[in-house]
Every structure is written in structure tokens, then in C-alpha cells.
N, CA, C and O atoms as a GROMACS GRO file, in nm:
protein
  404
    1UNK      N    1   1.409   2.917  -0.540
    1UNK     CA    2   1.349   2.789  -0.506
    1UNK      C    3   1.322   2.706  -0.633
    1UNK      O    4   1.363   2.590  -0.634
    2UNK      N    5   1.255   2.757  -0.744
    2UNK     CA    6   1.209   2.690  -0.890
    2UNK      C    7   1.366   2.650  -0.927
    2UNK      O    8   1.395   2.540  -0.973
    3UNK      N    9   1.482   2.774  -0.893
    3UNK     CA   10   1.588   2.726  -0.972
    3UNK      C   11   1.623   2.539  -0.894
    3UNK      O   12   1.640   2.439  -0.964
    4UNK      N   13   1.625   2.541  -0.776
    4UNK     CA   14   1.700   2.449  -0.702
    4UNK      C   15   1.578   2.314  -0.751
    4UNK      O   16   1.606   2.206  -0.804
    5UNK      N   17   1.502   2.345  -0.728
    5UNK     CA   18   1.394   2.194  -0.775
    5UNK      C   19   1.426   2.173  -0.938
    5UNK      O   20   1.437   2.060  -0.985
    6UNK      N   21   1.439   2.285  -1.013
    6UNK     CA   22   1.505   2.231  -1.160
    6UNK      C   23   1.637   2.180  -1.171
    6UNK      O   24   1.664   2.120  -1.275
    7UNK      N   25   1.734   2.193  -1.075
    7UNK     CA   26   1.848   2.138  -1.046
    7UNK      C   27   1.834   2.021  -1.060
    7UNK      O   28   1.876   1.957  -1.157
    8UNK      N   29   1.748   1.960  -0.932
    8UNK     CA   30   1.759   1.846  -0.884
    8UNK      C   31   1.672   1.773  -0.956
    8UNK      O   32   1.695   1.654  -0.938
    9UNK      N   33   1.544   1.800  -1.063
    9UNK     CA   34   1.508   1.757  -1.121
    9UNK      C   35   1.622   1.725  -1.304
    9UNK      O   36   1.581   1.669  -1.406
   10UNK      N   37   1.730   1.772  -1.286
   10UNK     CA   38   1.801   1.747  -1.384
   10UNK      C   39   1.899   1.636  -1.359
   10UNK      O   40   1.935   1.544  -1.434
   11UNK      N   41   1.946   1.678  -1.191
   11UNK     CA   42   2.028   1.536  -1.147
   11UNK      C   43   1.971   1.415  -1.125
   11UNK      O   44   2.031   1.308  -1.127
   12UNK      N   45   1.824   1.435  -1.097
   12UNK     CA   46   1.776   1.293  -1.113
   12UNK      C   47   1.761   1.263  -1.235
   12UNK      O   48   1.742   1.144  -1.258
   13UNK      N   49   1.763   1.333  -1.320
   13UNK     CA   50   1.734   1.254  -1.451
   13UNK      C   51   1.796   1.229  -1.534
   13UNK      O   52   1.758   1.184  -1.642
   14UNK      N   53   1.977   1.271  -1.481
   14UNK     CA   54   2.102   1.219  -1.533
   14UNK      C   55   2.119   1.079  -1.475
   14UNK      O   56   2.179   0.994  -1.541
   15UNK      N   57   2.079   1.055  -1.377
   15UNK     CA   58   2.102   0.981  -1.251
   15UNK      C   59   2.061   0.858  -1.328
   15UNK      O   60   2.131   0.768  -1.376
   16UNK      N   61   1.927   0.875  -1.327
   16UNK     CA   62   1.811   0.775  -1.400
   16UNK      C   63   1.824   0.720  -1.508
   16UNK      O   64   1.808   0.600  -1.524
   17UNK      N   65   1.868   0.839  -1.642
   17UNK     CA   66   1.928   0.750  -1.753
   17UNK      C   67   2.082   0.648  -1.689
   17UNK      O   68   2.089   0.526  -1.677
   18UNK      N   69   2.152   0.719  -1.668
   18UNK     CA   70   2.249   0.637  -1.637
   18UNK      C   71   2.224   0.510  -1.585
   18UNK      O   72   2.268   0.409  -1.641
   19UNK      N   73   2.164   0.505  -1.491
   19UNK     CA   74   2.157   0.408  -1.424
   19UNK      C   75   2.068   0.271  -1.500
   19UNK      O   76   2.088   0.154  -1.467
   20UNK      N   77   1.980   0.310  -1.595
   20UNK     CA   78   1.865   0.284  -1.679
   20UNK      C   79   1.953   0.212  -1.787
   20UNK      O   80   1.925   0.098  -1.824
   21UNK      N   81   2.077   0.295  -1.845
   21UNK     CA   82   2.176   0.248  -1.937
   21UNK      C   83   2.307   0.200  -1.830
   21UNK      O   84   2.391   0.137  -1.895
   22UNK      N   85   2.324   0.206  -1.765
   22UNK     CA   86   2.420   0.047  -1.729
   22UNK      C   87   2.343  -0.035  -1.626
   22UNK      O   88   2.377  -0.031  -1.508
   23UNK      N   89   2.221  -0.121  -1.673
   23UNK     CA   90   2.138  -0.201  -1.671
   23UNK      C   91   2.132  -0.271  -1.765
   23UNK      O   92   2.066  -0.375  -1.761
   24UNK      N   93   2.205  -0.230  -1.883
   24UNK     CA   94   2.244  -0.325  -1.993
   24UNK      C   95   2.398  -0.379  -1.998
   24UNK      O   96   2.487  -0.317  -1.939
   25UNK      N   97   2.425  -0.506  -2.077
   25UNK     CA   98   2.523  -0.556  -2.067
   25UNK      C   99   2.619  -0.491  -2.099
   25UNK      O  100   2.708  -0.470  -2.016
   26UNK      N  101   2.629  -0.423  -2.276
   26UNK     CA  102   2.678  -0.359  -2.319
   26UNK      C  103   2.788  -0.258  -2.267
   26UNK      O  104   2.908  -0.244  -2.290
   27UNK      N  105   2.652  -0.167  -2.152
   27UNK     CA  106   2.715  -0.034  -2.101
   27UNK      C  107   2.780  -0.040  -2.000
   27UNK      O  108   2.864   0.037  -1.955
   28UNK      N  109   2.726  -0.172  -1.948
   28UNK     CA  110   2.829  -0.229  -1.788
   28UNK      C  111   2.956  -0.290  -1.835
   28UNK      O  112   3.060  -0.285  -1.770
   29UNK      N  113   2.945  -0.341  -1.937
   29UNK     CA  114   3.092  -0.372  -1.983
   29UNK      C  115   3.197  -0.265  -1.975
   29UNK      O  116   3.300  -0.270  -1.908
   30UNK      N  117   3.152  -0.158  -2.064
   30UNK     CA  118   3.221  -0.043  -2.067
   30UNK      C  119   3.285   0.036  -1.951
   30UNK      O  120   3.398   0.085  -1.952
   31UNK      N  121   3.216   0.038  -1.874
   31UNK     CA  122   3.240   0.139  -1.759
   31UNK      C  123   3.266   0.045  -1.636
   31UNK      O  124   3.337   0.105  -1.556
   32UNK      N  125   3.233  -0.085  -1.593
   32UNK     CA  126   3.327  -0.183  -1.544
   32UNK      C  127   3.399  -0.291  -1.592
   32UNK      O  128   3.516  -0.300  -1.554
   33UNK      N  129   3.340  -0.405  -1.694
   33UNK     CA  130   3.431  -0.446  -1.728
   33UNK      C  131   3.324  -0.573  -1.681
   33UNK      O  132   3.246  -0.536  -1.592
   34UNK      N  133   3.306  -0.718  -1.725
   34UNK     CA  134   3.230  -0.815  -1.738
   34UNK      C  135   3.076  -0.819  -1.723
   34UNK      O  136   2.999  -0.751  -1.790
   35UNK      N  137   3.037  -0.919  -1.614
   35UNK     CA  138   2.871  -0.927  -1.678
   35UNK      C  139   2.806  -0.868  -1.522
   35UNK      O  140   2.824  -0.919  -1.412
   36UNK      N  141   2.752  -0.784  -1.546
   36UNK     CA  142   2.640  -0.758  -1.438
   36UNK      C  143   2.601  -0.875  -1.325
   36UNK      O  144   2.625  -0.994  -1.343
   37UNK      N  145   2.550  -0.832  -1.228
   37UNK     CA  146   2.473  -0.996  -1.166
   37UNK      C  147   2.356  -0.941  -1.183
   37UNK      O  148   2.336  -0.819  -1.184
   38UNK      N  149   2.233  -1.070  -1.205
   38UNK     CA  150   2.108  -0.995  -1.236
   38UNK      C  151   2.046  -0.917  -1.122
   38UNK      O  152   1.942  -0.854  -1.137
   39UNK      N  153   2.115  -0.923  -1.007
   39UNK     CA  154   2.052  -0.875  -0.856
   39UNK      C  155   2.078  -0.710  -0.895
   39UNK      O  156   2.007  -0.613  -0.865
   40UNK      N  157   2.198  -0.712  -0.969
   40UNK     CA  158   2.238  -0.538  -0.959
   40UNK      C  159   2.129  -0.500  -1.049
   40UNK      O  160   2.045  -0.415  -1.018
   41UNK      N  161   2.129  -0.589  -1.210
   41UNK     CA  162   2.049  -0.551  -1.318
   41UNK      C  163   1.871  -0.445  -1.213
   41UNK      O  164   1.847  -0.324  -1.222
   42UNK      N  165   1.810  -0.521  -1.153
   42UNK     CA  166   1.757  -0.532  -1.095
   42UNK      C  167   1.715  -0.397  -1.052
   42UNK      O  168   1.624  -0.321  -1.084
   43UNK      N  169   1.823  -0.392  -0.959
   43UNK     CA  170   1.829  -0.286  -0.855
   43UNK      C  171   1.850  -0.157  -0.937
   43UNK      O  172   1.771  -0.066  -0.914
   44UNK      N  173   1.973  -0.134  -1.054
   44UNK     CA  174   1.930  -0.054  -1.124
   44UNK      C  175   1.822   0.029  -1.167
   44UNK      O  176   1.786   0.146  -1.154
   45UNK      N  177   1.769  -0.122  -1.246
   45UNK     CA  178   1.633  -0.049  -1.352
   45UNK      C  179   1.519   0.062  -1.225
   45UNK      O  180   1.479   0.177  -1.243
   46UNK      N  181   1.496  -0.036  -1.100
   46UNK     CA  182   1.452   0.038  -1.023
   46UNK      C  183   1.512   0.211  -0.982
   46UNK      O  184   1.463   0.322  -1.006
   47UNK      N  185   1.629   0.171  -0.917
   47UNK     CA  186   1.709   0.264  -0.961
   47UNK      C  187   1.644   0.416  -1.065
   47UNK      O  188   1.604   0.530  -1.037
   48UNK      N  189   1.660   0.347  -1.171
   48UNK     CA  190   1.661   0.461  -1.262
   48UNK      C  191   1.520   0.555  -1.289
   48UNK      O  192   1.507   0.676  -1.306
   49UNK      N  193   1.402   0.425  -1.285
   49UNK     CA  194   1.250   0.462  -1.274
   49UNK      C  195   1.261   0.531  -1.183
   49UNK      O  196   1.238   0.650  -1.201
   50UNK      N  197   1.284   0.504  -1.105
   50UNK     CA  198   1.254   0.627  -0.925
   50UNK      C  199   1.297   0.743  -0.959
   50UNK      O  200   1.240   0.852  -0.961
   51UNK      N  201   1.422   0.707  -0.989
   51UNK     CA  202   1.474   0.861  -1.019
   51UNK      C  203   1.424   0.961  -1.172
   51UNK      O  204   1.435   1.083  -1.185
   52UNK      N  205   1.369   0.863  -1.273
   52UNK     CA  206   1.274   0.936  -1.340
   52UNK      C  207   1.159   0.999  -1.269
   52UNK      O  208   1.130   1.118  -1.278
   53UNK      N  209   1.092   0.905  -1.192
   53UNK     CA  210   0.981   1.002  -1.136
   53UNK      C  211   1.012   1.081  -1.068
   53UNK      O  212   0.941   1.181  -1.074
   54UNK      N  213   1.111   1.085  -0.983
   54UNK     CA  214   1.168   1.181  -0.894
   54UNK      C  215   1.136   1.310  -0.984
   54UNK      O  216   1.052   1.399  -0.967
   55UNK      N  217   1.240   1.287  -1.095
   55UNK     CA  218   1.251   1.396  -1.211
   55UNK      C  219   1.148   1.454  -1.261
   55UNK      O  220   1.154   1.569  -1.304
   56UNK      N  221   1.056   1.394  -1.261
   56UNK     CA  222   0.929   1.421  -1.284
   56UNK      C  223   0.823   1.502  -1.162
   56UNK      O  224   0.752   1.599  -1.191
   57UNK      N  225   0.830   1.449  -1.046
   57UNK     CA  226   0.750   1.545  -0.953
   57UNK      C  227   0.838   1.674  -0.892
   57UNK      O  228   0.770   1.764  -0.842
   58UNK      N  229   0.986   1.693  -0.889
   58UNK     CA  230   1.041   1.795  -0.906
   58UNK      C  231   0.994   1.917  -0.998
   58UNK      O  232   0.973   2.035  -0.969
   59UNK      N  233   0.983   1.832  -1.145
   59UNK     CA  234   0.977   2.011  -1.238
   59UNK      C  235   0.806   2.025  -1.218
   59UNK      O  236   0.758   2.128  -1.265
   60UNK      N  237   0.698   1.917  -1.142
   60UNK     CA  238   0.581   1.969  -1.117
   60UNK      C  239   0.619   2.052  -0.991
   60UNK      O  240   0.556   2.157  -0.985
   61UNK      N  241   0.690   2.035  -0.907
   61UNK     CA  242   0.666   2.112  -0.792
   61UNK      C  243   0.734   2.258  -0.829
   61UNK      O  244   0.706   2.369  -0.784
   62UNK      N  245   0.800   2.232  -0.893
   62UNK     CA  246   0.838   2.423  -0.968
   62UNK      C  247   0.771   2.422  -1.084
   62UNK      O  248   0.860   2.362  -1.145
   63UNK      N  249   0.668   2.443  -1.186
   63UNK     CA  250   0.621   2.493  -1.210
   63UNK      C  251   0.438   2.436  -1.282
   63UNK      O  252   0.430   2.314  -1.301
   64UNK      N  253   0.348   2.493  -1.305
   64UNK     CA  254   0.230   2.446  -1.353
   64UNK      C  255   0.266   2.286  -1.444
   64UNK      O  256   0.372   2.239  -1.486
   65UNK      N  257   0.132   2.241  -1.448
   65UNK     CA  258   0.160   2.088  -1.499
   65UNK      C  259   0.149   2.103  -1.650
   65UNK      O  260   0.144   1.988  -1.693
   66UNK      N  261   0.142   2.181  -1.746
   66UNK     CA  262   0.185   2.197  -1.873
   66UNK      C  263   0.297   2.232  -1.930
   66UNK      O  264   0.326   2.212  -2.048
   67UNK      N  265   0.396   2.308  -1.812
   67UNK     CA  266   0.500   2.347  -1.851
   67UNK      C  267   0.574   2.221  -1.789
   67UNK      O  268   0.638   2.164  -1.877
   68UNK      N  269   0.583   2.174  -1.693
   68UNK     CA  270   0.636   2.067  -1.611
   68UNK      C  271   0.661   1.985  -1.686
   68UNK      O  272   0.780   1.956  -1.699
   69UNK      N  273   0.555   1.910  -1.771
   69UNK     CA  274   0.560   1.793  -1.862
   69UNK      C  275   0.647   1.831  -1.965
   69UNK      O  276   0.730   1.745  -1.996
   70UNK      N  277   0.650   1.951  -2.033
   70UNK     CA  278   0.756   1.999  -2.146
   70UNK      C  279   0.884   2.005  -2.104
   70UNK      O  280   0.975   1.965  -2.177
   71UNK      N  281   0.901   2.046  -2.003
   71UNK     CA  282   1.006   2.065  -1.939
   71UNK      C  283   1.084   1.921  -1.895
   71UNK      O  284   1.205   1.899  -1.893
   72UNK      N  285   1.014   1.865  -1.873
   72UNK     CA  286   1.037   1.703  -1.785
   72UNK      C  287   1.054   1.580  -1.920
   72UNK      O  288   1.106   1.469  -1.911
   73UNK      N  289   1.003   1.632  -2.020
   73UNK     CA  290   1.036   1.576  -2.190
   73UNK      C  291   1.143   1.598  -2.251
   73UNK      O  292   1.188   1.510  -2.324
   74UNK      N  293   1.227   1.750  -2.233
   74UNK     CA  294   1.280   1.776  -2.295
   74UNK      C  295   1.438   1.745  -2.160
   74UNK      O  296   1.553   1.772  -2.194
   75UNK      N  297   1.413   1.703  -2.055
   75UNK     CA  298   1.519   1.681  -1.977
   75UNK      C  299   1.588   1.549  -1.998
   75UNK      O  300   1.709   1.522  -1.990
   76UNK      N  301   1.458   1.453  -2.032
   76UNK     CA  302   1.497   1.317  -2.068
   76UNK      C  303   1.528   1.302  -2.188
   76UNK      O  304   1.556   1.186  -2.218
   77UNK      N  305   1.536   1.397  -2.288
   77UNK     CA  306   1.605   1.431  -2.408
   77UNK      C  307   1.770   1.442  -2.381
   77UNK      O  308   1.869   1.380  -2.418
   78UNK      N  309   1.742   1.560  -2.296
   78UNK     CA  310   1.928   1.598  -2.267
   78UNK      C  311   2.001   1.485  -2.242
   78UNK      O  312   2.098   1.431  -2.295
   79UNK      N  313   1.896   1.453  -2.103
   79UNK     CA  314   1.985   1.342  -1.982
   79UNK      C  315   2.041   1.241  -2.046
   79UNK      O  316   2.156   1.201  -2.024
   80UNK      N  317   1.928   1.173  -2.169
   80UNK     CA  318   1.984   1.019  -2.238
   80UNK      C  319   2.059   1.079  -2.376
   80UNK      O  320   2.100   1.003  -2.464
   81UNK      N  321   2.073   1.249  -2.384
   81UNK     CA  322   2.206   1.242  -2.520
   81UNK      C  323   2.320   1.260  -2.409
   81UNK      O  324   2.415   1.191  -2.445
   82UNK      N  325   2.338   1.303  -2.330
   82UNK     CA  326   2.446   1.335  -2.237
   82UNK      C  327   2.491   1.207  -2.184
   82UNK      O  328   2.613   1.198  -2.170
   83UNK      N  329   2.421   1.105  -2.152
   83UNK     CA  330   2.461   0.972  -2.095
   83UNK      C  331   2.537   0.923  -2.219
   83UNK      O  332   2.658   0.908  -2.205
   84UNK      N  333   2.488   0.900  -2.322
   84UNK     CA  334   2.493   0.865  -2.456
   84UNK      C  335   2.627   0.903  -2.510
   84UNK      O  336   2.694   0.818  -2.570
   85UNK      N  337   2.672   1.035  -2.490
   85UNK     CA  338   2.780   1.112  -2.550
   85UNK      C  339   2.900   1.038  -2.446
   85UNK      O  340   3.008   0.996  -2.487
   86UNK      N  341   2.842   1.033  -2.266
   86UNK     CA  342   2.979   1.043  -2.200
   86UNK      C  343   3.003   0.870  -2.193
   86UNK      O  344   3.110   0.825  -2.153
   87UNK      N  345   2.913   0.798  -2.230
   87UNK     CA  346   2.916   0.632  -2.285
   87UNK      C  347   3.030   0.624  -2.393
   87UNK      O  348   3.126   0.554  -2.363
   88UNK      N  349   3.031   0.689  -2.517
   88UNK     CA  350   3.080   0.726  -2.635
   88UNK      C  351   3.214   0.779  -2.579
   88UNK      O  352   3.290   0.682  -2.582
   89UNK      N  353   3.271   0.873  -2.536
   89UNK     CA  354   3.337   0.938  -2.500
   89UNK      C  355   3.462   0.906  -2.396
   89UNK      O  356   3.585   0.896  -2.409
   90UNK      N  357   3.354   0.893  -2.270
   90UNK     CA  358   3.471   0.838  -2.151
   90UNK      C  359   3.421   0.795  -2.081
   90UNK      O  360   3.404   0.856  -1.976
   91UNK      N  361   3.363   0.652  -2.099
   91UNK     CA  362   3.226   0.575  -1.997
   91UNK      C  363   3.285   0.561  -1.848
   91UNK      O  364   3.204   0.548  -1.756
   92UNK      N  365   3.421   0.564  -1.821
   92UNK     CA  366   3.462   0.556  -1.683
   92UNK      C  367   3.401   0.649  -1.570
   92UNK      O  368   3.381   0.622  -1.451
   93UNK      N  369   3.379   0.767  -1.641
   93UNK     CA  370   3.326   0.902  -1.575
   93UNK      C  371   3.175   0.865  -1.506
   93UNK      O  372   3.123   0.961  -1.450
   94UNK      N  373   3.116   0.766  -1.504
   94UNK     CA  374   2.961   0.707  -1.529
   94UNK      C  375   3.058   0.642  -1.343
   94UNK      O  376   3.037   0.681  -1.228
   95UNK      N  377   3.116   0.578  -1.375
   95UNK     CA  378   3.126   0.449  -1.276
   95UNK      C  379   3.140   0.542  -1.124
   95UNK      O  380   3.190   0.461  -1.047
   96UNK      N  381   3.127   0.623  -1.078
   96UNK     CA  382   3.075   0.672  -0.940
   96UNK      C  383   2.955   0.668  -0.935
   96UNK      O  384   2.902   0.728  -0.842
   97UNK      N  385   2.887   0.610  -1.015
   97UNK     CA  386   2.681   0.595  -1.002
   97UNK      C  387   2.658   0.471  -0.978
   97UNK      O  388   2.548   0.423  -0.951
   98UNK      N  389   2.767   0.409  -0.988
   98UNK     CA  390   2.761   0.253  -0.923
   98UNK      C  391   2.877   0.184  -0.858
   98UNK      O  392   2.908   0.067  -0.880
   99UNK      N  393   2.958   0.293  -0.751
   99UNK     CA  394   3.039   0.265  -0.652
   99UNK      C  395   2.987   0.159  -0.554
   99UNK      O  396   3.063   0.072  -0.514
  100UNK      N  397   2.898   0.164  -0.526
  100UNK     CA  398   2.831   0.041  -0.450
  100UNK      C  399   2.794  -0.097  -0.506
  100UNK      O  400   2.741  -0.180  -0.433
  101UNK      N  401   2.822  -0.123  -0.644
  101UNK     CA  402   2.832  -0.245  -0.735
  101UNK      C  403   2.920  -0.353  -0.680
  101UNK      O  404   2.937  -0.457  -0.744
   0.00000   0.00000   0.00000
């Protein structure tokens, strides 16, 4: 059970950076190609907060709230070098997180 809530507390918080980083012009360029509309910008950033907290009451619901918070620090570490790397790398791989764009 702890394993599956740390799961999903990791996919939301891939989810979240991503979504958090193509909310900027920059990264939407990359992975589609011109300018955002500010309605998506929008919907994103929301987007991505939710799914931070998501990320966040997941690793509380598997384990005590001292380890949770370390745990939930060091995810948003991974999540935004991993977004970061596959931005760098092969930003196309990103664009199924905003099939509905």
C-alpha cells in the first residue's frame, strides 16, 4: 500500500513539474511549437499546483509527517531534474501531458 501511494505521489509530481514548466513560453515552444494561449497558461499552472499537493498528501498518507515532508522535498528535487533533463534532451516526450492543448 505505502509502495503504491509513493508511486503516485511521484507521478504527480512529474506531472506537476511538467506541467508547471510548459506554462512557460520557452518550454511550450519546445515541445509544441509557438505561443501558448493565456487560457492554457492558466490552466496549467493550476494544473501543476494540484498536482504538487496531490504529491504532497500522498507521501503524508504513506508515511509519518517528518518523513513525508523529506520525502515530498526530495521528489520535487528529482521530478524538476528529470523534467529538466527530458526538456534538454527530447522535449517531445513531455507533449502527451498536454494532448488536450
Amino acid at each position: 500500500m505505502v509502495d503504491l501511494l509513493l508511486l503516485a505521489a511521484t507521478a504527480a509530481c512529474v506531472c506537476g513539474m511538467t506541467w508547471l514548466a510548459l506554462a512557460m513560453e520557452p518550454h511550450w515552444k519546445q515541445v509544441r511549437g509557438g505561443v501558448p494561449p493565456a487560457r492554457t497558461v492558466r490552466a496549467l499552472r493550476v494544473l501543476g499546483a494540484s498536482s504538487l499537493f496531490a504529491s504532497l498528501l500522498f507521501c503524508l498518507a504513506a508515511d509519518h509527517a517528518s518523513m513525508a515532508s523529506l520525502v515530498w522535498v526530495m521528489l520535487l528535487a528529482g521530478a524538476a531534474l528529470a523534467v529538466a533533463f527530458t526538456l534538454s534532451w527530447r522535449p517531445r516526450l513531455l507533449a502527451p501531458l498536454i494532448a488536450w492543448a
